[in-house]
C-alpha positions as semicolon CSV with decimal commas, in nm:
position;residue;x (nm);y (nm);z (nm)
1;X;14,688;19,689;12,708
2;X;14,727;19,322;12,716
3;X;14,534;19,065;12,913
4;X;14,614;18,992;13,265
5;X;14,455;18,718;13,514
6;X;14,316;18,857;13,866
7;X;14,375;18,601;14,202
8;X;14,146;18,615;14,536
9;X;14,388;18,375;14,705
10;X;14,465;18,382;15,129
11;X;14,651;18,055;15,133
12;X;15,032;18,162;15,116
13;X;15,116;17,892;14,950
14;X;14,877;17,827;14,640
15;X;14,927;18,229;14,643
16;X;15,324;18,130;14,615
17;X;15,284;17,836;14,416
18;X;15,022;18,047;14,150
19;X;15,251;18,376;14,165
20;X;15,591;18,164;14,067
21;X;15,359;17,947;13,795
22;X;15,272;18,278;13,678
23;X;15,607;18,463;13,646
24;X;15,790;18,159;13,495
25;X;15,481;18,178;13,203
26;X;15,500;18,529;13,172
27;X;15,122;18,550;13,283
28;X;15,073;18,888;13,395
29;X;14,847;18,786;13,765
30;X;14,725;19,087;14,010
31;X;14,633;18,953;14,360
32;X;14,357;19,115;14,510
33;X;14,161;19,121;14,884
34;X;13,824;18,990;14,873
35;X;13,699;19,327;14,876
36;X;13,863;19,426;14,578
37;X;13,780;19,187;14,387
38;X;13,460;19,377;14,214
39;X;13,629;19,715;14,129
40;X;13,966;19,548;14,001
41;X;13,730;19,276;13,782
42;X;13,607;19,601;13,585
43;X;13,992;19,670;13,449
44;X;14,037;19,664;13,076
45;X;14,194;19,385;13,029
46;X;14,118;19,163;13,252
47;X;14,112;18,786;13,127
48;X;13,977;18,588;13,418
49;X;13,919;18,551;13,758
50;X;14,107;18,271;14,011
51;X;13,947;18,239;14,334
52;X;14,055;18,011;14,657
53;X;13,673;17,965;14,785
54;X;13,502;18,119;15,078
55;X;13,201;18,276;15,176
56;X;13,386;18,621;15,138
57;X;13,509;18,566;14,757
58;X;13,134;18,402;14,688
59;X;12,960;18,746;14,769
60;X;13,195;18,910;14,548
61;X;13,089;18,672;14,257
62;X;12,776;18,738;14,363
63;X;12,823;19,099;14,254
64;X;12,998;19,072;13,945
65;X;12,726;18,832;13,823
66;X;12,407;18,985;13,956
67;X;12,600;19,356;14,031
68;X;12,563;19,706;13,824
69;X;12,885;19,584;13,700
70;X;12,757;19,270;13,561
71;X;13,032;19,034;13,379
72;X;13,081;18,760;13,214
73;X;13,460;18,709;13,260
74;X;13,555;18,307;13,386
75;X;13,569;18,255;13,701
76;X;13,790;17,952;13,811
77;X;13,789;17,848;14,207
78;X;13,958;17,590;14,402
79;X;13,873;17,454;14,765
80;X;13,963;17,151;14,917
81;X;13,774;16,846;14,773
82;X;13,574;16,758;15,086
83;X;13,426;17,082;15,103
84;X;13,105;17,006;14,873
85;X;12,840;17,211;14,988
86;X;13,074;17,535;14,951
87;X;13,132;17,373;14,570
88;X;12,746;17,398;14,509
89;X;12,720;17,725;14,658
90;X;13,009;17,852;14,438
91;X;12,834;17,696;14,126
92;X;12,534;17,877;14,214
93;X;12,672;18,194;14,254
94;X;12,797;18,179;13,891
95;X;13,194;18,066;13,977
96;X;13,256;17,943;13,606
97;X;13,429;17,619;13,713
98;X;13,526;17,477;14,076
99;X;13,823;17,242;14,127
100;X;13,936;17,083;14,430
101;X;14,270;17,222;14,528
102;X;14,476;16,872;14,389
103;X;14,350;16,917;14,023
104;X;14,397;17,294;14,030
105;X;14,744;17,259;14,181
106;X;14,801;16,978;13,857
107;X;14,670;17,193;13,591
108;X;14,792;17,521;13,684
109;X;14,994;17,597;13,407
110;X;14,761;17,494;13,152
111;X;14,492;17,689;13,301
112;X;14,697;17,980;13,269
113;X;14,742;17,999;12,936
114;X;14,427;17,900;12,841
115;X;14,238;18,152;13,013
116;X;14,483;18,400;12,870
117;X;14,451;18,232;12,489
118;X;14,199;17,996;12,462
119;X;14,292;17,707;12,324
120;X;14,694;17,736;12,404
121;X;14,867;17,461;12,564
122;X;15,230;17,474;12,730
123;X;15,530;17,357;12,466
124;X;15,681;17,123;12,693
125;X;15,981;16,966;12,496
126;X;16,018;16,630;12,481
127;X;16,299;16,416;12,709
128;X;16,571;16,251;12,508
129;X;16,510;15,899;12,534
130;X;16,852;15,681;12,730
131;X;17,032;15,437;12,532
132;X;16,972;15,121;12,578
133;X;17,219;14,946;12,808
């Protein structure tokens, strides 16, 4: 089975902007509630963890850190940059790396395929350069 990403995300549009970023990489991405999030974590296969950040999704790290099911899998969230107490709180509750919404929205793509292969960055072919006038 190959590797797949998992996504706590209840904005409808990073959850549109990450599930059309994912498709058009052929990232395989499974949303899940919240609630989920501990059970579907556990699936073979499963490469990493994106999170939008809120007290619900923190608990849930909470578990997978501290939990029977203990893991070690990264664990990227976003919030919005102003938000700073819920950024230490996430770092405390063992969220791998926290982002403020801006510079996750910006890296996307990269993130992607690094979490799936470390170390792999996006081909992006170069633009032909215009004559000179």
């Amino acid at each position: 089975m190959g590797k797949n990403i998992i996504a706590c995300v209840e904005d409808l549009f990073f959850r549109s902007k990450i599930e059309a970023t994912a498709r058009n990489l052929s990232v395989p991405l499974r949303f899940v509630g919240p609630k989920e999030l501990v059970k579907a974590s556990g699936t073979e296969g499963t490469a990493a963890i994106l999170l939008e950040l809120s007290p619900g999704c923190l608990e849930a790290v909470r578990e997978l850190r501290n939990g029977p099911r203990k893991t070690e899998l990264p664990v990227i969230g976003f919030l919005a940059h102003v938000d700073r107490q819920l950024a230490r709180d996430a770092e405390a509750a063992g969220v791998t790396r926290v982002m403020p919404r801006s510079q996750f929205s910006e890296t996307l793509p990269d993130l992607l395929m690094d979490l799936l292969a470390p170390g792999t960055k996006r081909e992006i072919p170069e633009e032909p350069e215009l004559p000179d006038e």
